[in-house]
Residue frames relative to the residue before (quaternion, step in Angstrom):
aa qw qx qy qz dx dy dz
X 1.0000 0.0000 0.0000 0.0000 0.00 0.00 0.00
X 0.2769 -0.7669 0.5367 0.2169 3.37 -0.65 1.08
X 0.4714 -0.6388 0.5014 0.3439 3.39 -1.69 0.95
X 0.4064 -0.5502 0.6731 0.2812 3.65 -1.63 0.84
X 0.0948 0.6005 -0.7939 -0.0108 3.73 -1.48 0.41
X 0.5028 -0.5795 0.6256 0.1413 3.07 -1.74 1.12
X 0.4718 -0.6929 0.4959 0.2268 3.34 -1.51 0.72
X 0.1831 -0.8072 0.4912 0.2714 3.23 -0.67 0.52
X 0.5022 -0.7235 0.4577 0.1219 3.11 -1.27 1.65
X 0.1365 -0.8576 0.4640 0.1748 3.68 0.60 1.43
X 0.0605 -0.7721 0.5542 0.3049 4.07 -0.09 -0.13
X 0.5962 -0.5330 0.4623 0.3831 3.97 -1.20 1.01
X 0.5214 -0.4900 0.5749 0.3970 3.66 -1.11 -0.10
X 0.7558 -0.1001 -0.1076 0.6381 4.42 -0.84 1.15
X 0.0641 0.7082 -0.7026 0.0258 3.70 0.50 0.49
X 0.6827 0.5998 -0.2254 0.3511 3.74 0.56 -1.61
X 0.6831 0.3211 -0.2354 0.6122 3.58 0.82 -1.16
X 0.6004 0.4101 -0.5944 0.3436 4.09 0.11 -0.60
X 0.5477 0.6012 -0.3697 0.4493 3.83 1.20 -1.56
X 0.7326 0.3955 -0.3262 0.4477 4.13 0.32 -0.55
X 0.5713 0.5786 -0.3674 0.4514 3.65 1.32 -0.80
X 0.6319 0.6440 -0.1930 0.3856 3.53 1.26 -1.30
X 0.6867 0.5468 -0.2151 0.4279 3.18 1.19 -0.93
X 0.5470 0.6917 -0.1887 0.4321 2.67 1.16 -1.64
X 0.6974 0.4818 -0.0888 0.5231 3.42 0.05 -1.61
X 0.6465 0.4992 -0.3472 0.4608 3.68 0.59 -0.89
X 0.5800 0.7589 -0.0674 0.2883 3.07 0.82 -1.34
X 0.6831 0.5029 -0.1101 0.5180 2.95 1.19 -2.11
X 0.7670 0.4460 -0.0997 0.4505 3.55 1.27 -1.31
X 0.6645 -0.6723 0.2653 0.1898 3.29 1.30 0.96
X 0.5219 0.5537 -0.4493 0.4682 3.11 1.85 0.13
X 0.0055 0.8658 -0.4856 -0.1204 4.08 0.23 0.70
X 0.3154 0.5890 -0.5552 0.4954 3.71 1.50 -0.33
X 0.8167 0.4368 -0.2097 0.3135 3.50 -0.37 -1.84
X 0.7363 0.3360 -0.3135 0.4967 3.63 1.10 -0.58
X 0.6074 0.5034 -0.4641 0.4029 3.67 0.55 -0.31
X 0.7161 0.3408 -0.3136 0.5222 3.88 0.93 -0.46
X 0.4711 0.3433 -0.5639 0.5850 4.05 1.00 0.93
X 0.6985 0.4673 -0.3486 0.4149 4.13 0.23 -0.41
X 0.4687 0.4703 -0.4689 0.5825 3.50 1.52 -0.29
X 0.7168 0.4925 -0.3054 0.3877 3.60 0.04 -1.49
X 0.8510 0.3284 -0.2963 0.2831 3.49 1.01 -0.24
X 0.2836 0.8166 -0.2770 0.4195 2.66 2.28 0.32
X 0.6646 0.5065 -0.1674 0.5232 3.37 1.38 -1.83
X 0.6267 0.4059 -0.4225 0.5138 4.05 0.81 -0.02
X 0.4965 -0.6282 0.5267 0.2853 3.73 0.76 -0.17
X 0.5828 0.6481 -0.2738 0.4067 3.66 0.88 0.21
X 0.8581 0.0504 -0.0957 0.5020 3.00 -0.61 1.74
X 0.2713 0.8253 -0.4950 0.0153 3.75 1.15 0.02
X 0.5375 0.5078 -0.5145 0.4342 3.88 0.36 -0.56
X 0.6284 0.6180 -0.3193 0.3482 3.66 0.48 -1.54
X 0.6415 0.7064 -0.0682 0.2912 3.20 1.10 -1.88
X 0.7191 0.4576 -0.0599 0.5196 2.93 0.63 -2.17
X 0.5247 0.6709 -0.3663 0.3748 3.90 1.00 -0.84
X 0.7826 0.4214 -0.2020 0.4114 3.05 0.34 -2.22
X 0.6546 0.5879 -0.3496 0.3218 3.44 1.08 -0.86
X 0.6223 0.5470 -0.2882 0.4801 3.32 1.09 -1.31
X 0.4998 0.6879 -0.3261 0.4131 4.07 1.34 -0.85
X 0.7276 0.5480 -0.1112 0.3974 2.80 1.03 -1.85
X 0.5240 0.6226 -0.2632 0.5182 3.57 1.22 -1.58
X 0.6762 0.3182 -0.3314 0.5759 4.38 0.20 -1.47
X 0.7979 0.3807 -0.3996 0.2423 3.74 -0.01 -0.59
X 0.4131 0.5438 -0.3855 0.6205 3.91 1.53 -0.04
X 0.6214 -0.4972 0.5955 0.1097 3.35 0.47 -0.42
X 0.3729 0.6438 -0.4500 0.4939 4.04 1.94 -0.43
X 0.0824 0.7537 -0.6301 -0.1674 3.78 -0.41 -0.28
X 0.5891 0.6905 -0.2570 0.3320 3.15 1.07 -1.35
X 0.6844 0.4761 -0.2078 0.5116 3.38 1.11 -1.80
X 0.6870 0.4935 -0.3419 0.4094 3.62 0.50 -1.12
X 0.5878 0.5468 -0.4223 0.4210 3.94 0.91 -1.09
X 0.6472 0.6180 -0.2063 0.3958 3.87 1.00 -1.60
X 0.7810 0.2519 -0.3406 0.4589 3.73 0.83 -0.78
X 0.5431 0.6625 -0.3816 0.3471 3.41 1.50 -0.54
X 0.6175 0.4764 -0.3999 0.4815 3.42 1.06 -0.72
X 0.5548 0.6928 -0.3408 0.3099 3.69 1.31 -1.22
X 0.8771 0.2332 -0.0714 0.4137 3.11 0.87 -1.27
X 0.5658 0.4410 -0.5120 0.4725 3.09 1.55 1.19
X 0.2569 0.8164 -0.2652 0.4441 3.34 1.24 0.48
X 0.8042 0.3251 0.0753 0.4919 2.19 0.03 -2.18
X 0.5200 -0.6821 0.4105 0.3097 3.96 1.39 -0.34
X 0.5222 0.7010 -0.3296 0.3569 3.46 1.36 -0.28
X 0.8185 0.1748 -0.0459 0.5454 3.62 -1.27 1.29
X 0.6300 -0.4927 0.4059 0.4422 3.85 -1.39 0.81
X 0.3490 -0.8118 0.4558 0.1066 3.12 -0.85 1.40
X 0.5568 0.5855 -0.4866 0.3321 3.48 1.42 -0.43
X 0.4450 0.7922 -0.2006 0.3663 3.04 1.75 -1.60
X 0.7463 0.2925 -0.2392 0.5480 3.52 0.19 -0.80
X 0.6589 0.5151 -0.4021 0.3726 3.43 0.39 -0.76
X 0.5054 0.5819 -0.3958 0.4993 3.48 1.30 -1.05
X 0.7903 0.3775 -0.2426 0.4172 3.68 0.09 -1.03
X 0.5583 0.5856 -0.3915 0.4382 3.73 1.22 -0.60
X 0.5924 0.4956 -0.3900 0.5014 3.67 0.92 -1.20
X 0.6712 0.6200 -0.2357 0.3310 3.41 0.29 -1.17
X 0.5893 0.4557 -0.3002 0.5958 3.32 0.85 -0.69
X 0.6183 0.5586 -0.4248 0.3539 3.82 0.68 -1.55
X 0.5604 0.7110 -0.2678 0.3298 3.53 0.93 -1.89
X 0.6855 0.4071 -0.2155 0.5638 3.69 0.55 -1.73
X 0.8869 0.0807 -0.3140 0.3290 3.77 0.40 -0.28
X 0.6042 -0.6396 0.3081 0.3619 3.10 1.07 1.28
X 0.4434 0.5810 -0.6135 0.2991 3.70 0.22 0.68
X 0.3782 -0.7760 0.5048 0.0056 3.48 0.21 1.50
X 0.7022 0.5423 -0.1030 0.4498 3.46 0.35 -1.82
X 0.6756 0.3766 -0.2435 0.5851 3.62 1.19 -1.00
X 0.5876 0.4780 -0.5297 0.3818 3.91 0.43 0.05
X 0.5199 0.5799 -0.4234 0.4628 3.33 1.17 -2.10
X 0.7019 0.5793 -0.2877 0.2983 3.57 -0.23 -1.22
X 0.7482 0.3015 -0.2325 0.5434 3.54 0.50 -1.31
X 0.6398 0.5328 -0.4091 0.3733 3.47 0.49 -1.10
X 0.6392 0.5909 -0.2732 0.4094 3.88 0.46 -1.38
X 0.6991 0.3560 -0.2064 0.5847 3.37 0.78 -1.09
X 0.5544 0.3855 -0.4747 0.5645 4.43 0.64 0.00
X 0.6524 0.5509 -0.3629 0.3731 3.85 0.56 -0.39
X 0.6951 0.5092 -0.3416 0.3752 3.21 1.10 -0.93
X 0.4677 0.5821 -0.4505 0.4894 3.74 1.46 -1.04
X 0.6988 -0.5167 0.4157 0.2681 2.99 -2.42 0.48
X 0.4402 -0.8833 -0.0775 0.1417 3.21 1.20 -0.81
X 0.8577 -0.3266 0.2718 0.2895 2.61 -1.51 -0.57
X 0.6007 -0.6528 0.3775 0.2654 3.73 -1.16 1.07
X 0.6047 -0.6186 0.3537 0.3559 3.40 -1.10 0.98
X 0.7298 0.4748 -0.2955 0.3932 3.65 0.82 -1.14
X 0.5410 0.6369 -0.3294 0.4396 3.76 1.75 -0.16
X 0.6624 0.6502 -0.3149 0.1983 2.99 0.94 -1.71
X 0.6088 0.4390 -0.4272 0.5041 4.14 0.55 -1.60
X 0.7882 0.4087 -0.3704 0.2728 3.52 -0.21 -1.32
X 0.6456 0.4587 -0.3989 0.4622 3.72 0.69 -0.11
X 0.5811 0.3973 -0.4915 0.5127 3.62 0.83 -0.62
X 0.7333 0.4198 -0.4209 0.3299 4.01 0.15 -0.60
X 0.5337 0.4632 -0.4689 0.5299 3.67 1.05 -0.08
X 0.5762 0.5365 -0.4611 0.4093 3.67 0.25 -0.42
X 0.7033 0.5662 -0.1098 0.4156 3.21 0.57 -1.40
X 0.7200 0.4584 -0.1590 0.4961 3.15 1.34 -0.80
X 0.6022 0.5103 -0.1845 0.5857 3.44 1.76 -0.84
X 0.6362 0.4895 -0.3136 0.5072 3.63 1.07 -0.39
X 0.7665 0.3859 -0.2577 0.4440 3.52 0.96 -0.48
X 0.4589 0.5946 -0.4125 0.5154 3.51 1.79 0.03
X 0.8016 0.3270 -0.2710 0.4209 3.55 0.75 -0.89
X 0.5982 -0.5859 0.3403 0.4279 3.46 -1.49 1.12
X 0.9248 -0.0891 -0.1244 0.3484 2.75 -2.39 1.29
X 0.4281 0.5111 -0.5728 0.4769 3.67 0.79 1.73
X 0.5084 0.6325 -0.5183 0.2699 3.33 0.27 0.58
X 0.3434 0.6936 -0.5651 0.2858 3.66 1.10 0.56
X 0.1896 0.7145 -0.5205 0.4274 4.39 0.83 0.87
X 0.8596 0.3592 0.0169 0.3629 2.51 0.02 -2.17
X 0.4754 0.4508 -0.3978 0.6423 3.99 1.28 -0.60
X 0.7419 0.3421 -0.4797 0.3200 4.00 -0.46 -0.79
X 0.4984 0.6841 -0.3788 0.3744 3.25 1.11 -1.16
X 0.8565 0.2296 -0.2067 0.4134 3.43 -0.19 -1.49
X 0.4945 0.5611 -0.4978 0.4391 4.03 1.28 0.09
X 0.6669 0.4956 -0.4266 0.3572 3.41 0.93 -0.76
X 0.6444 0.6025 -0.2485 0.4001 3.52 1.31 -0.82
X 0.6263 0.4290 -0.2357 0.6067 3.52 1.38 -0.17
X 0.5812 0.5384 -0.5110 0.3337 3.81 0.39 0.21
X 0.5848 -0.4428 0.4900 0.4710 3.39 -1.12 0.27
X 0.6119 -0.5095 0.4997 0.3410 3.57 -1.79 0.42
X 0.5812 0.5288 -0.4304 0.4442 3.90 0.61 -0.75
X 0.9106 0.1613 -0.1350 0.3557 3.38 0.40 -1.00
X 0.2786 0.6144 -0.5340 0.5096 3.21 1.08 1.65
X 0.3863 -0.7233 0.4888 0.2978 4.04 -0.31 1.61
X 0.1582 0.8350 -0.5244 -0.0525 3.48 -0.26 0.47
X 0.3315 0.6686 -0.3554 0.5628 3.13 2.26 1.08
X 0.4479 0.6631 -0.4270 0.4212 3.07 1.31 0.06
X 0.7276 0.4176 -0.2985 0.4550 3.43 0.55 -1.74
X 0.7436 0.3991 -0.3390 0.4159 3.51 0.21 -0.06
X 0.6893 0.5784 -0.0964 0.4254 3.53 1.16 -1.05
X 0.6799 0.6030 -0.0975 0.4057 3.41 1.29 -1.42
X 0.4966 -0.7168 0.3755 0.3140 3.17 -1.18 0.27
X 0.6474 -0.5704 0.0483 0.5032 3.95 0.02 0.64
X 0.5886 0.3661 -0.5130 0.5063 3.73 1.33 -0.19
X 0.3419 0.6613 -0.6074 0.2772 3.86 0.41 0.33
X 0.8828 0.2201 -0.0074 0.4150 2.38 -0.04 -2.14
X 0.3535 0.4552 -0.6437 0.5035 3.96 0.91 1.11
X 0.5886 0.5184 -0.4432 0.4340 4.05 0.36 -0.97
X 0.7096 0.4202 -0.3594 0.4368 3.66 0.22 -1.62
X 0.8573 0.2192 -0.3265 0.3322 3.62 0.27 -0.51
X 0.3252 0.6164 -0.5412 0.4706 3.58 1.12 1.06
X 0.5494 0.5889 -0.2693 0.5281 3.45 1.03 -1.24
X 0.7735 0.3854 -0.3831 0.3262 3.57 0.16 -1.07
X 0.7805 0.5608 -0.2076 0.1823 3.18 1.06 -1.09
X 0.3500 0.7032 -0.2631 0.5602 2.86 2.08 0.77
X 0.7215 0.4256 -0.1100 0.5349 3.57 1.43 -0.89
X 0.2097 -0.5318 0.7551 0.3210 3.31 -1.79 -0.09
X 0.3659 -0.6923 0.5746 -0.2380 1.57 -1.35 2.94
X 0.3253 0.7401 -0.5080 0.2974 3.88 1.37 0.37
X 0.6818 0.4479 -0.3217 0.4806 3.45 0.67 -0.68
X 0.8154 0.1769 -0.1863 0.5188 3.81 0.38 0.13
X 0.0139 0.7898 -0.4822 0.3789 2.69 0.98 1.88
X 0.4571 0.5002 -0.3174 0.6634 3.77 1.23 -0.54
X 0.7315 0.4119 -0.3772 0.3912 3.50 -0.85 -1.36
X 0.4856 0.8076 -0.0780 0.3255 3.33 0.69 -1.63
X 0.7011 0.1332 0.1215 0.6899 3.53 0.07 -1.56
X 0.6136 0.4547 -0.5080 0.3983 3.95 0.73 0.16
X 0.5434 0.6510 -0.2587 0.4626 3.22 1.31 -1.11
X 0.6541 0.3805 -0.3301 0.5643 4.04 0.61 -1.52
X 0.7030 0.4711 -0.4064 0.3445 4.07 0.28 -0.52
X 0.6233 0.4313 -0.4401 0.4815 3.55 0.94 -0.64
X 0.6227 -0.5880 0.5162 -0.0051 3.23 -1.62 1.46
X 0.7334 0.3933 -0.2122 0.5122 3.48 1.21 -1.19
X 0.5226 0.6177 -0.4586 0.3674 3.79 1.41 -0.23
X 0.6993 -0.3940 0.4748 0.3611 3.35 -1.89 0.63
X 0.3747 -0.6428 0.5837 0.3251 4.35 -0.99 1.69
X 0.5496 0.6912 -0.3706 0.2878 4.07 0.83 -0.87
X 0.7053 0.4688 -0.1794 0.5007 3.05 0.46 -2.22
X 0.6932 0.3058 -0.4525 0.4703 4.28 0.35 -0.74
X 0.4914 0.4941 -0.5959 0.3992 3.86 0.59 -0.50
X 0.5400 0.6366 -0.3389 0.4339 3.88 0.42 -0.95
X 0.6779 0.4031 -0.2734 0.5506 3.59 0.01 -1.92
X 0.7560 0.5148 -0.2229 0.3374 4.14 0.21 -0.91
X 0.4326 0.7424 -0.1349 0.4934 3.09 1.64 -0.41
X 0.6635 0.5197 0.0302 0.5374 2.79 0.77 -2.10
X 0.7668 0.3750 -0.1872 0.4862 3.49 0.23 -1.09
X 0.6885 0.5621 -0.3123 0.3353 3.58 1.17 -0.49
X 0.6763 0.5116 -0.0664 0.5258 2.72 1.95 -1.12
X 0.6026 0.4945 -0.1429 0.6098 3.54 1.96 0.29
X 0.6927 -0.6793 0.1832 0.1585 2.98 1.83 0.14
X 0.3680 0.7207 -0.4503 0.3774 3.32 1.91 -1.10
X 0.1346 0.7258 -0.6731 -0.0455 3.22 -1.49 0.81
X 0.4159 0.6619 -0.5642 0.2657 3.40 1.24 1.10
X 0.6198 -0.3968 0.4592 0.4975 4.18 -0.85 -0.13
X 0.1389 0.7166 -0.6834 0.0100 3.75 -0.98 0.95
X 0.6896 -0.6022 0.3971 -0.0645 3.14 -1.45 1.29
X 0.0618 0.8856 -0.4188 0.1912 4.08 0.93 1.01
X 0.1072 0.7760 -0.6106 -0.1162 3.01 -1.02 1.01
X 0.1123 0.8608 -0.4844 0.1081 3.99 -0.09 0.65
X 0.8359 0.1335 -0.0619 0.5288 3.69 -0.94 0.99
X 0.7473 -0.4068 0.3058 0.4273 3.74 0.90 0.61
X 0.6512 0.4784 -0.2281 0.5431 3.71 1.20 -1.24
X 0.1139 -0.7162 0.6866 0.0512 3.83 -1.52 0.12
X 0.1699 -0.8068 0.5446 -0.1539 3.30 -0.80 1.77
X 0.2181 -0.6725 0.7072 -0.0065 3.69 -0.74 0.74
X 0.0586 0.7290 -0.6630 0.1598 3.71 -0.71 1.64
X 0.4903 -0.5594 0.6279 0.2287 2.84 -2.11 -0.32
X 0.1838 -0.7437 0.5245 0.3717 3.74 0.52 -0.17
X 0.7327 0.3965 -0.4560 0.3132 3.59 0.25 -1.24
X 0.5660 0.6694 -0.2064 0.4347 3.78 1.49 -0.90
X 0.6429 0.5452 -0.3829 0.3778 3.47 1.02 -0.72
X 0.5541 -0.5562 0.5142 0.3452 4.22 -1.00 0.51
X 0.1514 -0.5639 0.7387 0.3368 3.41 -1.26 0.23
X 0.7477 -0.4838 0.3583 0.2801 3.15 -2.13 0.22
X 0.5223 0.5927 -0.3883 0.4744 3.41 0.96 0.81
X 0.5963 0.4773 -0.1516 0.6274 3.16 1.45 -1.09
X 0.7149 0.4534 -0.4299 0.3140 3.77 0.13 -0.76
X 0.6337 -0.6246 0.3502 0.2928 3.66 -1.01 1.70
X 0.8213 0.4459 -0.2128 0.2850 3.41 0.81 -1.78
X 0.4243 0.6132 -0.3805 0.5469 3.35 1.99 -0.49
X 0.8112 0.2694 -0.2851 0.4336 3.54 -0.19 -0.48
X 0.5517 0.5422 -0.4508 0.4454 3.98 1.07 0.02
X 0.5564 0.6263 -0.1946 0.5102 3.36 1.27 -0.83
X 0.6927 0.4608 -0.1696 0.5283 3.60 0.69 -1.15
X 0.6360 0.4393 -0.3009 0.5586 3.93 1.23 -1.26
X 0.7492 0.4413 -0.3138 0.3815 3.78 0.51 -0.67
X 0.4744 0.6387 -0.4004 0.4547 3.73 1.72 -0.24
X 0.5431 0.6763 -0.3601 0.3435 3.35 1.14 -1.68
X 0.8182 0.5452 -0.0878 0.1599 2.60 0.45 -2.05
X 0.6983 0.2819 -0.0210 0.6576 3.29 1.76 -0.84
X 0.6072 0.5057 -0.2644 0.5528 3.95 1.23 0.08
X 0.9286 0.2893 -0.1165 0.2012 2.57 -0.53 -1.62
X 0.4591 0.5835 -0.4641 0.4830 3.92 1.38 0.20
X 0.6316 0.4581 -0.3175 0.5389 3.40 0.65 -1.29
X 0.8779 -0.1751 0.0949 0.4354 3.38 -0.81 -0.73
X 0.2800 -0.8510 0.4370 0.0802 4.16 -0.15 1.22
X 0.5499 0.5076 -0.4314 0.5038 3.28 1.45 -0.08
X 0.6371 0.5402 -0.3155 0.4502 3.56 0.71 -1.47
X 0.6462 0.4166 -0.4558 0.4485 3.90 1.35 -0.26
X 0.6323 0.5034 -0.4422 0.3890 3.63 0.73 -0.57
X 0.7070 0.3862 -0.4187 0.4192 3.85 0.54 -0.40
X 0.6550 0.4273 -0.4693 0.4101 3.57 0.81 -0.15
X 0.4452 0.5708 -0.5206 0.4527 3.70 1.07 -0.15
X 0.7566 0.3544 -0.2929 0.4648 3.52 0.24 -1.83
X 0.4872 0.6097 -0.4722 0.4098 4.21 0.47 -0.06
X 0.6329 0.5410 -0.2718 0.4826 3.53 1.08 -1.66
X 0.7649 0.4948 -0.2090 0.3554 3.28 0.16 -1.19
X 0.5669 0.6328 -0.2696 0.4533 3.01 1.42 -0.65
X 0.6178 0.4479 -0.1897 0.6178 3.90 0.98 -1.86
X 0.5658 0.5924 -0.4863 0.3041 4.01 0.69 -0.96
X 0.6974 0.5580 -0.2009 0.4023 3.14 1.11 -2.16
X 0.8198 0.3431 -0.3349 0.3132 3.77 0.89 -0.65
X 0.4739 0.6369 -0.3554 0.4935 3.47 1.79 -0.09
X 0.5432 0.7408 -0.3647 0.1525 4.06 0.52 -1.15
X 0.6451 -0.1243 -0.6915 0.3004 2.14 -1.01 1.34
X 0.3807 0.6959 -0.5745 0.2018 4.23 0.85 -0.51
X 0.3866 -0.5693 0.6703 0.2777 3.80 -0.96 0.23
X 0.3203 -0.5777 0.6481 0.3790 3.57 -1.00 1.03
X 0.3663 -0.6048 0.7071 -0.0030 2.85 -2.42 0.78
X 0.5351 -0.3396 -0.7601 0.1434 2.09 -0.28 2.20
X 0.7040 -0.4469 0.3260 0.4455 3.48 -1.46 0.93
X 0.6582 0.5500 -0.3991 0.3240 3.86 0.14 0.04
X 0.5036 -0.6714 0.4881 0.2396 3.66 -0.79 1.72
X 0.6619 0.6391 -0.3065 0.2439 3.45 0.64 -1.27
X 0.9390 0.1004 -0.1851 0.2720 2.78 1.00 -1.07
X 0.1558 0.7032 -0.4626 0.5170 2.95 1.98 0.90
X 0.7631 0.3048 -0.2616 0.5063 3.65 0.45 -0.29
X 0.6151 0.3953 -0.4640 0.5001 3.38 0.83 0.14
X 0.6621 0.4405 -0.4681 0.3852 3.92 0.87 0.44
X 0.4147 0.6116 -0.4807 0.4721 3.30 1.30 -0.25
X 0.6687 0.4392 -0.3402 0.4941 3.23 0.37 -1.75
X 0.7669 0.3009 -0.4543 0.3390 4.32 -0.60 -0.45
X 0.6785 0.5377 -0.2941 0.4050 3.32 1.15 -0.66
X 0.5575 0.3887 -0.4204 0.6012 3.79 1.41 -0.04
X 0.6686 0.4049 -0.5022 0.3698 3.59 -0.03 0.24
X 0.5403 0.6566 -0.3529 0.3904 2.99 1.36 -0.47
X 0.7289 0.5310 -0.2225 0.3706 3.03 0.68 -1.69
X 0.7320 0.2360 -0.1624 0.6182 3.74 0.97 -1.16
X 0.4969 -0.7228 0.3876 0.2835 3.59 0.52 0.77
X 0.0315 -0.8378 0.5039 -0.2078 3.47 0.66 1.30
X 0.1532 -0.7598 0.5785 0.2542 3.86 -0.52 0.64
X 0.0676 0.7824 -0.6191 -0.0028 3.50 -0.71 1.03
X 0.3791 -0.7744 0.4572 0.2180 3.51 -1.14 0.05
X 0.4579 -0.7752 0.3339 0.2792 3.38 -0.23 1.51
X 0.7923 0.4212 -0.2428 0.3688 3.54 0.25 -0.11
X 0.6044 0.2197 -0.4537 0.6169 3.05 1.51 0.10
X 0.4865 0.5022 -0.5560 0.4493 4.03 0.08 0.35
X 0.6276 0.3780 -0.3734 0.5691 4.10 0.84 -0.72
X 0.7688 0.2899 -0.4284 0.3761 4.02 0.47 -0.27
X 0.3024 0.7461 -0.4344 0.4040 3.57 1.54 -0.12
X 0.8757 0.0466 0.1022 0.4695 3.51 0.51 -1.31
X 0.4095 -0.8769 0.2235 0.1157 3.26 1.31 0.91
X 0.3828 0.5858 -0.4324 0.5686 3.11 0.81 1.87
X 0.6211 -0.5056 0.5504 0.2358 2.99 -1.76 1.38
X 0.6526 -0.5474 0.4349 0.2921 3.45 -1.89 1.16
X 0.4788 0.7500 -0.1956 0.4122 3.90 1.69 -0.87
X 0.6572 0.4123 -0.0880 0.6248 3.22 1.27 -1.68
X 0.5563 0.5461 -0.4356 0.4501 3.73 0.82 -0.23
X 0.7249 0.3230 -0.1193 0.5966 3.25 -0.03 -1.68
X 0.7110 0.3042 -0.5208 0.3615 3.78 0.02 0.74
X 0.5424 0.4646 -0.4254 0.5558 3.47 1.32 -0.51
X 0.7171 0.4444 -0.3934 0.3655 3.99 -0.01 -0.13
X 0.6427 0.4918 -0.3947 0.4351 3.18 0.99 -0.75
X 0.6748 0.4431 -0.3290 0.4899 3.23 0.92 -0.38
X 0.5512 0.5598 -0.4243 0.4504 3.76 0.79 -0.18
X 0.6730 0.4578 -0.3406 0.4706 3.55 0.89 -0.97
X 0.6957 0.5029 -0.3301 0.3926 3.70 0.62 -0.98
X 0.6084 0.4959 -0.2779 0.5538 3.57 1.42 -0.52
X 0.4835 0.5996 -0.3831 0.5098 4.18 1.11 -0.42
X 0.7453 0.4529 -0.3308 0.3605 3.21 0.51 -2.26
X 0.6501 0.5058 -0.3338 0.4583 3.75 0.74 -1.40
X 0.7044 0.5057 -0.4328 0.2466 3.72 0.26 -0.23
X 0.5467 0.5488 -0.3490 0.5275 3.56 1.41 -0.02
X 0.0798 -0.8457 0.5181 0.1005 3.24 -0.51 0.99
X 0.2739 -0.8922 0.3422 0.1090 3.69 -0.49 1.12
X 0.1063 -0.9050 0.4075 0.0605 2.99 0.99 1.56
């Protein structure tokens, strides 16, 4: 009788992560047949599943799957898995392409009610609402207040609210404005950017607004302790601003090979702390190591093992300069949720 012996099942050294790089990369090149069946294969090793379950669901809207992609997105907001706003962003999306209108109103209304919700999330969900409310029959009463509010005389437009109101007020009053010509409550306005106790978000908003309206007179800012004298029409949007993108080139550089998702949330994180600092210059002026707190604070967040001392020579700073650039990342996160 011959002896049986079992094979041994030898595994490569990162077999798992090269098999996620592969996908990835596949992915990028539009070949999504070819990458959704490496993200299966990488599914079956248990490795990396939030990462995983994404590219797949990516993969699913680009075939053209809607059905499959709508099913894990809900799965894996359920289920809690990966940046929930993130998925939701992509879950609505999916709803949109198959017109289930009624199911956005629904989800969206009910993400509105929670405390909440992130600053860079917030406009774009109230306009999908809005937008889902006017798709569905005889909901389109949004859009009528909207354009009544845009026809009233300026006196009787509450612009005591923005000062007066409670914070989903005064986010409404300054949706409302940005429909109008807002020259005439200039004062209110620049009273609102001076008051210290207002929301750092809602004036990034009010500044916005004015940039995009042109103001080219000096306006007056007080935000985060600091006090700034600007131009709006002069001021960068966040595409344009140098230190946002030095910050973003130095992630690349030290992120985004290794692990390209963990770079996209520390981008969408940045943008986030950018949106509550603006116009302040971060402090200190130095990309490197603003990106070397993102970087400790994303391992943190998705429980990454990293090693402190090479991540402090990675980006050449003292352990001191660490734990001061985070503490200040987190206090700049906390303010970015706005708790309407």
């Amino acid at each position: 009788m011959k002896n049986k012996q079992r094979k041994k099942v030898v595994e490569f050294p990162n077999l798992k992560q090269r098999l996620l790089e592969k996908a990835m990369n596949t992915m990028k090149e539009k070949k999504f047949s070819e990458a959704l069946a490496l993200f299966e294969q990488a599914r079956e090793n248990e490795y990396a599943y939030a990462e995983v379950e994404l590219g797949m669901i990516v993969c699913y809207m680009e075939l053209g799957q809607l059905a499959e992609a709508k099913n894990r997105c809900k799965k894996m907001l359920r289920e809690d898995i990966g940046d929930y706003f993130h998925i939701l962003q992509i879950y609505i999306t999916i709803l949109i392409q198959l017109k289930e209108y009624g199911e956005v109103k629904n989800t969206i209304e009910a993400i509105l009610e929670e405390d909440k919700i992130p600053s860079q999330y917030a406009q774009n969900f109230y306009q999908l609402l809005e937008f889902a409310r006017k798709m569905l029959p005889g909901q389109d009463g949004a859009g009528e207040s909207m354009a009544e509010v845009q026809e009233e005389d300026h006196h009787a437009f509450p612009i005591e609210q923005l000062h007066n109101g409670s914070l989903q007020k005064q986010y409404e009053i300054i949706q409302q404005l940005k429909n109008m010509h807002i020259r005439p409550y200039l004062p209110e306005i620049e009273a609102f950017l001076q008051d210290e106790g207002k929301h750092p978000v809602l004036k990034t908003f009010l500044l916005h607004m004015l940039k995009e309206q042109g103001v080219d007179s000096e306006i007056t800012l007080h935000k985060l302790g600091e006090a700034a004298t600007v131009v709006p029409k002069d001021l960068p949007s966040g595409e344009e601003d140098p230190f946002l993108n030095d910050v973003i080139l130095v992630l690349e550089d030290t992120v985004n090979c290794e692990n390209p998702i963990l770079f996209e949330s520390l981008k969408e994180l940045l943008v986030r702390i950018h949106t509550v600092q603006f116009p302040i210059p971060f402090n200190p002026a130095s990309p490197e190591k603003w990106a070397a707190g993102l970087h400790q604070v994303g391992n943190e967040l998705y429980m990454i093992h990293s090693d402190e001392e090479e991540l402090l020579a990675m980006y050449h700073l003292s352990a001191i300069e660490m734990k001061d650039i985070i503490s200040q990342i987190r206090k700049l996160e906390d303010f970015s949720f706005l708790h309407l």
